[in-house]
N, C-alpha and C positions, 0 to 999 in steps of 0.2 A: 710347712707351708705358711704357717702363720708370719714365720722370719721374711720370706719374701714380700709377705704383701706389706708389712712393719716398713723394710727397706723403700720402698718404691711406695709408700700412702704421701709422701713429697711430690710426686709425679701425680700427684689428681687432686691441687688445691684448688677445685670448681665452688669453693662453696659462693662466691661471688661474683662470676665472670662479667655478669651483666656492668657490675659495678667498675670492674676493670676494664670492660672497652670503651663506657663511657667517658672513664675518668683520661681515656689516652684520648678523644677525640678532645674533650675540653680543654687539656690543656694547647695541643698540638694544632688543632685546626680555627679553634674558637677565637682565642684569643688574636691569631691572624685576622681572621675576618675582622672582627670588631677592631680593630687596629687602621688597617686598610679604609673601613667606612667613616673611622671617625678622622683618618688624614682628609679623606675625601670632603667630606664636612666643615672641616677647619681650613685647610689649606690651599681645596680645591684641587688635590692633587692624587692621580691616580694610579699607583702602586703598579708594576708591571705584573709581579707578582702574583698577584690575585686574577692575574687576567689566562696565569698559565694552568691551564685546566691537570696539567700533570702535577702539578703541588696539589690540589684540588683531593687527585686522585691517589697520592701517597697520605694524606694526613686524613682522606673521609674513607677511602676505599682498604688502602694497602695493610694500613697500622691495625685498624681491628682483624683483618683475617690474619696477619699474622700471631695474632694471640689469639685466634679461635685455631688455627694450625697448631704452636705450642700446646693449648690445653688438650685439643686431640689426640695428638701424640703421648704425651704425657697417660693419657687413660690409655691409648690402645696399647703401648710397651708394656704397660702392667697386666692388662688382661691377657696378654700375648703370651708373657712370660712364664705368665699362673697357668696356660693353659698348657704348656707344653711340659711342664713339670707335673700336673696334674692329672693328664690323659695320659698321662705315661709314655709319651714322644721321647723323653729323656732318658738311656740306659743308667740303670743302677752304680752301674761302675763311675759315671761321668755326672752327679750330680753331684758332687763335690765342685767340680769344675764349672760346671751351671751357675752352682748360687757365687761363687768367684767372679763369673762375667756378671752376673746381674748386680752381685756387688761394687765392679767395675764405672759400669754406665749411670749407677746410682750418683759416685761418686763424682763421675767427670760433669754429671749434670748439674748434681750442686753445687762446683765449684764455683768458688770466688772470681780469682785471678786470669780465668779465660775471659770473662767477661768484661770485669775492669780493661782488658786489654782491647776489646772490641768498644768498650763504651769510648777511650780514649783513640781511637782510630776513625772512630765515628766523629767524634769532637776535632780530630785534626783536617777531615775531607770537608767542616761544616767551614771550619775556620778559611782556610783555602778558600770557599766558596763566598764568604761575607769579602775575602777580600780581591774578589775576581780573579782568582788564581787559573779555574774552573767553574765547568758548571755544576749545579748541583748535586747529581749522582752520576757523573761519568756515563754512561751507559744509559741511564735516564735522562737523556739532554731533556733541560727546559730552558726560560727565563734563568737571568741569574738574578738572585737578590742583593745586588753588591751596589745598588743605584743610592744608598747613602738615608732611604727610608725605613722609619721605625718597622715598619710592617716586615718590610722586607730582611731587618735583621733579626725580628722575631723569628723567619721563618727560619734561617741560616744557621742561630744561635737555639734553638726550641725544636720545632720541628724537624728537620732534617738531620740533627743528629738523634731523636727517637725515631724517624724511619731506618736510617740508615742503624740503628741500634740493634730492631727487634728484627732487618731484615738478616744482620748477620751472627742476631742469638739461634735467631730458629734453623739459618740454616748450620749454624756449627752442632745444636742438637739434635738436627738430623743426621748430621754426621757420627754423631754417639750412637744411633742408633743404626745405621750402616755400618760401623765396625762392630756393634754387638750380632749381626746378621751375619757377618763374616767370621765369627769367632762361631756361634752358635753350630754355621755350618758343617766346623770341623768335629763337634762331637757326634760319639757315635748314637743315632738316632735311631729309635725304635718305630719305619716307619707301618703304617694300621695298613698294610696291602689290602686291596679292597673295599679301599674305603669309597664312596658314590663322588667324591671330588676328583677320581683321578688323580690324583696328586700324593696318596697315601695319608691323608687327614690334613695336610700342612697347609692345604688354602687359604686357612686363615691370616697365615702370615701377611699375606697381602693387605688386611686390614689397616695395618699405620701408615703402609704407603698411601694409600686411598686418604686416610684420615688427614694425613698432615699434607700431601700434595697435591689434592686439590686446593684448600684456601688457600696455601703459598704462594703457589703458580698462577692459581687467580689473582692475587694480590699483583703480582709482580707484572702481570698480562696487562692488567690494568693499567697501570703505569706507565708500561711499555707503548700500549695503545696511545692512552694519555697524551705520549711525545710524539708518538709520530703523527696523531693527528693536529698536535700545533706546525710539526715540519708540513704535515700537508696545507697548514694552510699558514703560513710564513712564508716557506720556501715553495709553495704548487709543488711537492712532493710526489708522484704518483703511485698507485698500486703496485706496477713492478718490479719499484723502487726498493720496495720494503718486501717486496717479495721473502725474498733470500733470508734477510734478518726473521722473520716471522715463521720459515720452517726450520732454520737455527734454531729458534729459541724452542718450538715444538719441539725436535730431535734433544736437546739439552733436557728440557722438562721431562720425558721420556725415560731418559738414563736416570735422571737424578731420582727418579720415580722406584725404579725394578732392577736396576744392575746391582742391587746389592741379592736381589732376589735369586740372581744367577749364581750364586755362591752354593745352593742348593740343589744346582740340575744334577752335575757329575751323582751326587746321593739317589736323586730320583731315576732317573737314569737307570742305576745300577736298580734298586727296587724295583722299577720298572720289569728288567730283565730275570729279576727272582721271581717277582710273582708270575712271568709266564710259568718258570719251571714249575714253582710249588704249588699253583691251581692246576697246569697242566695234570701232574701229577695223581693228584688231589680224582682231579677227572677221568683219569684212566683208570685209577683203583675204583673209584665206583660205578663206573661205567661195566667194569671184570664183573665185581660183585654182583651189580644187577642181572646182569647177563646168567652168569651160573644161576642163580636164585629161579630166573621167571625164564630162560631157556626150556626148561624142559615140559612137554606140553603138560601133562601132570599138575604144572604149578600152574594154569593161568587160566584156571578156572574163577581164582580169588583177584587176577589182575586187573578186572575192572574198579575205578574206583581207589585205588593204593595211593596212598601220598607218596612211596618211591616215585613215580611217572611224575609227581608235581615238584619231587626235591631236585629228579636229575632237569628235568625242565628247567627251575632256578641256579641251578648248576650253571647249564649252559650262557644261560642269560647272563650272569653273574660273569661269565668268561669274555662271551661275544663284548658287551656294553661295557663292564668295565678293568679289564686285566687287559684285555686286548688295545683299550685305545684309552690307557696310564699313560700322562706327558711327563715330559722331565721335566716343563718349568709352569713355576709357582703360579705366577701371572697368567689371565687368559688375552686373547685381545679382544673382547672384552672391557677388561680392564681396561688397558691400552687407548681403546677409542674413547670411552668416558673419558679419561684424562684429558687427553685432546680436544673433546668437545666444551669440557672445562675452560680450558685455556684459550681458546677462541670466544667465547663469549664477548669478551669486549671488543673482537674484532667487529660487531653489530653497528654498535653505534659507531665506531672508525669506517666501517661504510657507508653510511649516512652521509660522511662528509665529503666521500668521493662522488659518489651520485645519490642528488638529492632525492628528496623524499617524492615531491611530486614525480619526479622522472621513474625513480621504482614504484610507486603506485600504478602509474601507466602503462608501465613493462608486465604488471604481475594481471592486469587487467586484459591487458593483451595476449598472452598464455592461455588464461582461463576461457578467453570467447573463442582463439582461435586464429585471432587475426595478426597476419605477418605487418 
């Protein structure tokens, strides 16, 4: 046990995060602003840049959560890992093959050259962007900063290649750990039938989904939002507009969330369908038992009172609430809707701008008294 947690103590450098999200808003956000006010100041001239609320929201909103996402991750893959070797979820035979994946994902997480390769792709979409090739993150339409101001290529040449950085370190980390989810799957697992999750103790697995995919998604929502509410109010954009995009990205966020989760059903599944037979079982042998025992009038004189009547009682119950209604997947929805509710958040303020405030205060006023 000790080797595992040895291997993976890289995966939980928390001793200063506070320091780490500071240090990416100062360099990423700060310096724009201060740039921006001091053209303003000097030249009278006003950065478009700074006026689009989605740069705003990649360099104050996006960039810390996705390092609170990473360091997430990072804890919950190691507690994950400890926990399933250590509760004995892992057959004897196959933890050879265990510490192999974990020493896997260790490895692809600290490598070098994935990165380098994502830093420099980042630096090639930033580049493009300073020179109007594009806009800023494709997909994140904003402002372009190509207008030939300082501020503006602060943002192109600084920022935007650390968003665009840490957006596609975390998610290729999370893709380490979706292929370690799919490997895991295939060992043979010792799953705790009976366990009060339904799920044969494995609920936990869901934990890193939860940890890493809400700030990401948050992050990203943000952004997302971000831009369409400059198209709403650039372009008079409307609601139904963005409809489509906006249960897009919900359904995407979803999958990226739990389909690696689905690697586990076929196993649960099956567990599922053993623990009928072997509690069935289990319940007909002592159900015989009792019967023979307190059947004959003879004996039930002593029946009042006997913890047999409270054991088969727990018997049952133990059957009815949970063998009986074992799902095959990990996830609940549950889960599902938190995530969702997550990700919508920023849609709040992106309605604000479709109907004003006083307009919904009116409406909610209206409700509450009654009146049409």
């Amino acid at each position: 046990m000790a080797t595992i947690v040895a291997r993976h103590e890289r995966w939980t450098r928390l001793e200063r995060p506070r320091t780490l999200l500071l240090a990416a808003v100062v360099i990423g956000w700060a310096p724009l602003v201060l740039i921006g006010v001091g053209e303003r100041l000097v030249l009278g001239r006003v950065e478009p840049v700074l006026g689009d609320v989605s740069v705003h929201a990649r360099l104050l909103v996006a960039v810390p959560l996705f390092l609170i996402a990473d360091l997430a991750l990072a804890f919950q893959m190691r507690t994950t890992l400890s926990r399933l070797r250590d509760e004995g979820f892992v057959a004897a035979a196959d933890r050879g093959r265990f510490d192999q994946i974990a020493a896997r994902a260790d490895q692809l997480r600290g490598a070098l050259v994935p990165e380098v390769i994502l830093f420099g792709l980042a630096i090639v979409v930033s580049l493009a962007t300073l020179a109007g090739l594009r806009g800023p993150a494709g997909a994140f339409q904003g402002s372009s900063p190509s207008g030939g101001g300082v501020a503006g290529a602060w943002f192109a040449l600084v920022g935007l290649p650390l968003f665009l950085f840490l957006l596609l370190r975390s998610l290729w980390r999370w893709g380490i750990w979706m292929v370690t989810l799919v490997k895991l799957a295939r060992l043979r697992l010792v799953l705790a039938l009976g366990h009060p999750d339904r799920r044969g103790g494995l609920s936990f697995l869901t934990l890193p989904s939860m940890a890493f995919n809400a700030p990401y998604l948050l992050g990203v929502s943000s952004v997302l939002c971000a831009s369409w509410g400059m198209r709403i109010h650039t372009e008079h954009a409307t609601l139904p507009q963005l409809l489509h995009p906006m249960i897009a990205f919900a359904l995407l966020g979803v999958l990226l969330a739990f389909a690696p989760l689905l690697a586990f059903t076929p196993r649960l599944f099956l567990g599922a369908r053993r623990g009928l037979v072997e509690y069935g079982g289990l319940a007909t042998d002592y159900v015989r038992r009792f019967q023979a025992h307190w059947s004959p009038p003879s004996q039930r004189d002593d029946l009042l009172g006997t913890s047999e009547i409270q054991s088969l009682n727990d018997l049952g119950g133990e059957y009815r609430e949970v063998i009986e209604k074992s799902v095959a997947l990990i996830f609940s929805p549950r889960d599902v809707i938190l995530l969702v509710i997550v990700m919508a958040l920023p849609l709040a303020p992106l309605s604000l701008m479709i109907v004003p405030v006083d307009q919904l205060l009116k409406k909610i006023v209206q409700l509450l008294i009654g009146k049409r």
